[in-house]
C-alpha positions in Angstrom: 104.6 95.4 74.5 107.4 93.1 73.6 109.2 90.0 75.6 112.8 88.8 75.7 113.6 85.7 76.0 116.1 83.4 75.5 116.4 79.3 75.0 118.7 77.5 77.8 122.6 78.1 76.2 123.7 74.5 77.6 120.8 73.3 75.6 122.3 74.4 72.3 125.5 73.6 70.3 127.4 75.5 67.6 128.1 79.0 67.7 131.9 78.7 67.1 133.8 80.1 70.2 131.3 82.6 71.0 129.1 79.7 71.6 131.5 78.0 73.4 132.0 80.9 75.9 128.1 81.6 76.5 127.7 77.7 77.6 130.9 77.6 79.4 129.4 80.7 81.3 125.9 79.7 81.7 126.9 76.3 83.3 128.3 78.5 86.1 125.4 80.5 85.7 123.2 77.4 86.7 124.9 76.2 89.1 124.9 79.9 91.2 120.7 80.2 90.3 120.5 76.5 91.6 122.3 76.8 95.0 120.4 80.3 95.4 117.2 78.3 95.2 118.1 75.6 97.3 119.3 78.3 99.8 115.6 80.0 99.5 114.7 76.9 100.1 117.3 76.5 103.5 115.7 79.5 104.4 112.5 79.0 104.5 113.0 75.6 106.7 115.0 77.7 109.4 112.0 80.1 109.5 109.4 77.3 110.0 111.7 76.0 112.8 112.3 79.6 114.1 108.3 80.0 114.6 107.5 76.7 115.6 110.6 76.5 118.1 109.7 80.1 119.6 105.9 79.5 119.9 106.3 75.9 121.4 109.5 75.8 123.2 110.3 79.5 123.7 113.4 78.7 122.3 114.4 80.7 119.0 116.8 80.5 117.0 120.0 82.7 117.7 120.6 85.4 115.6 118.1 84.4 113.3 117.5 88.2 112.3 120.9 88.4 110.8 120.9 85.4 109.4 117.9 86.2 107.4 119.7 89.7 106.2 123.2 88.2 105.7 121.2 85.4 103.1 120.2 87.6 101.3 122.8 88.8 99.5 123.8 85.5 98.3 119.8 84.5 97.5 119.6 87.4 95.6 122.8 88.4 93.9 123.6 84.5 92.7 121.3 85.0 90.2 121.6 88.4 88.6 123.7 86.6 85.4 121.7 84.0 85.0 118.5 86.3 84.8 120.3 88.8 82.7 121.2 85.6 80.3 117.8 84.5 80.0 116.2 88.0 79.3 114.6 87.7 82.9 115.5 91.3 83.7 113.1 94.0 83.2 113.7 95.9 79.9 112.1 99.0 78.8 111.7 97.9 74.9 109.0 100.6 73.7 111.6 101.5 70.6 114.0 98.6 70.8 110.5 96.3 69.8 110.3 98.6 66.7 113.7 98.1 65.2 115.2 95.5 63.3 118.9 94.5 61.7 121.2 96.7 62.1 119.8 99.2 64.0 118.6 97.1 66.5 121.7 95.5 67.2 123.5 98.9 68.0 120.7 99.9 69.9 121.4 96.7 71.9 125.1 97.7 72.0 124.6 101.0 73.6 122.7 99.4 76.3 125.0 96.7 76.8 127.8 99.3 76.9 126.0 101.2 79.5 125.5 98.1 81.6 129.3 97.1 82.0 130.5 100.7 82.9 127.6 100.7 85.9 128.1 96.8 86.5 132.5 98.0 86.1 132.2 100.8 88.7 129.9 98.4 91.4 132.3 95.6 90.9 135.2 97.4 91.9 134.2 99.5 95.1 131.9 96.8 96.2 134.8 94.4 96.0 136.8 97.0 98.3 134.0 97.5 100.5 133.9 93.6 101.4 137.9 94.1 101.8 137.4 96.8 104.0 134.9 94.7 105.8 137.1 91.8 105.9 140.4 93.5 107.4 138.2 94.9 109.7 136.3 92.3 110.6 132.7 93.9 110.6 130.0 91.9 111.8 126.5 91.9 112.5 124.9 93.8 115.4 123.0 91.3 117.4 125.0 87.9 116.9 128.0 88.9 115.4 128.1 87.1 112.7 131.1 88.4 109.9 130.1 90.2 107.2 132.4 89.6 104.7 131.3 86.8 103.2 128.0 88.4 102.1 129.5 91.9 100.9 132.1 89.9 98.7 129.4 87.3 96.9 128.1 90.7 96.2 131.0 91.8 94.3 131.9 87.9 92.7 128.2 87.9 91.1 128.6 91.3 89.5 131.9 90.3 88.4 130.1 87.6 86.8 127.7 89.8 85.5 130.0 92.0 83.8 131.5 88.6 82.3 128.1 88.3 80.7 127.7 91.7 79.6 131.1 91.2 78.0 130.2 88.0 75.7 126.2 90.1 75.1 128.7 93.0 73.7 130.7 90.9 71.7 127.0 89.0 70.4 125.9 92.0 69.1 129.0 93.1 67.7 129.1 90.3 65.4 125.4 90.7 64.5 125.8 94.4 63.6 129.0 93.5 61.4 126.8 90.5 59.9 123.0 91.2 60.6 122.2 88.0 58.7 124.4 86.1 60.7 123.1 83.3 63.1 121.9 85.0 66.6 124.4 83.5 69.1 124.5 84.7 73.2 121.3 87.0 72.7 118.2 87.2 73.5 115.4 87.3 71.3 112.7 90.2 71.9 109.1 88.8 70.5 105.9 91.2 70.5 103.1 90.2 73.2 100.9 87.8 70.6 104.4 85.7 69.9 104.5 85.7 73.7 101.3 84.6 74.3 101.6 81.7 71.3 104.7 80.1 72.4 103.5 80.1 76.0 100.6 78.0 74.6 101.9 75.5 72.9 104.3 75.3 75.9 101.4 74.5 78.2 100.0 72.2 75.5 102.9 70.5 75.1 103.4 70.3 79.1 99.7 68.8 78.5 99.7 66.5 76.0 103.2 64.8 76.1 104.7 62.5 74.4 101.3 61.1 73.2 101.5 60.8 69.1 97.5 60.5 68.8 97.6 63.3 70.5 100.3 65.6 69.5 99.0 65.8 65.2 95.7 67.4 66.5 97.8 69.9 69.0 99.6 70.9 66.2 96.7 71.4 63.9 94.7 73.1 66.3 96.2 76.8 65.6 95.2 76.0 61.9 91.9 74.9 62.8 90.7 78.0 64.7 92.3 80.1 62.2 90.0 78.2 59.3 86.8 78.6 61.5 87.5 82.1 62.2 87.5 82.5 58.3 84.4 80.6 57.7 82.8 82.4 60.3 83.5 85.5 58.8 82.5 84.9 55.3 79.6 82.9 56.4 76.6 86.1 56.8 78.1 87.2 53.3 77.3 84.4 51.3 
């Protein structure tokens, strides 16, 4: 089974404009993911006062039912371009793992092509839906909170989504002109034992530090095991 995954964009530099445009992009992209955490996070805290309010004081919070619906849109939907930037998405990659070069790349381009006419048609009709909702000022059941908000930071994040799509599309583009070419705004698919290496030497790294007497043996180790494996092997022969 093979991975995708992707460094952080804002991490990088070069790239030429295309570069330029996926950092520009993912900065926004942080910043969405990062309030849609600390809203999970707001969440949570209302829900802990909710029970402990209603079980102590009989007092619960009002319309805390559709507040917990109306969040959701934005704790989930803030996200989707972030995720889709850093390969977070699922991906069904049972032939795309197989190819390489060029035919990878158009592979890629098909799906890519796919997602912005889906990710097109949503954008538009969901961004007349929260119109619709707007002008006529829908609103929730019980407490009657509006609605609009949450239907249109549905339609904003797949608008941003499809502005993601668009610089993947133009990624692979250039790769398939130039398969030789430096990979820019894409992510990189790896087979399960690249996977499981690079997560690790993450973890040893997360372990070890900054530690010098430490960090030549970490990076030694792989070679290590590898040579005792061999020895091992050849040992009952000799």
């Amino acid at each position: 089974m093979a991975h995708a995954k992707a460094v952080d964009p804002t991490a990088t530099t070069g790239g030429g404009l295309l570069g330029a445009f996926d950092r520009g992009l993912h900065w926004i992209e942080k910043g969405l993911a990062l309030a849609s955490g600390f809203g999970i996070f707001a969440l949570m805290m209302i829900g802990v006062v909710q029970i402990l309010s209603r079980k102590f004081l009989n007092l619960p919070i009002f319309g805390y039912i559709d507040m917990v619906e109306i969040a959701m849109a934005f704790l989930v939907f803030l996200g989707l371009s972030y995720t889709e930037r850093l390969g977070g998405h699922i991906r069904m990659e049972l032939i795309v793992a197989k190819l390489k070069g060029r035919a990878l790349w158009l592979f890629e381009i098909i799906g890519v092509t796919c997602g912005l006419i889906i990710v097109g048609v949503l954008t538009v009709f969901s961004w007349q839906h929260a119109m619709r909702a707007y002008n006529s000022g829908d609103s929730s059941i019980d407490a009657q909170f509006q609605l609009w908000p949450s239907k249109m930071v549905v339609s904003i994040s797949l608008g941003l989504l499809f502005l993601r799509l668009l610089v993947s599309l133009w990624a692979y583009i250039r790769l398939l002109i130039s398969p030789d070419a430096a990979q820019v705004a894409v992510i990189e698919v790896v087979d399960s034992e690249e996977q499981a290496r690079r997560e690790a030497e993450a973890a040893l790294q997360a372990t070890l530090g900054d530690d010098p007497g430490l960090a030549a043996p970490a990076a030694a180790g792989p070679a290590t095991l590898n040579s005792s494996r061999t020895n091992a092997s050849s040992g009952p022969q000799s």
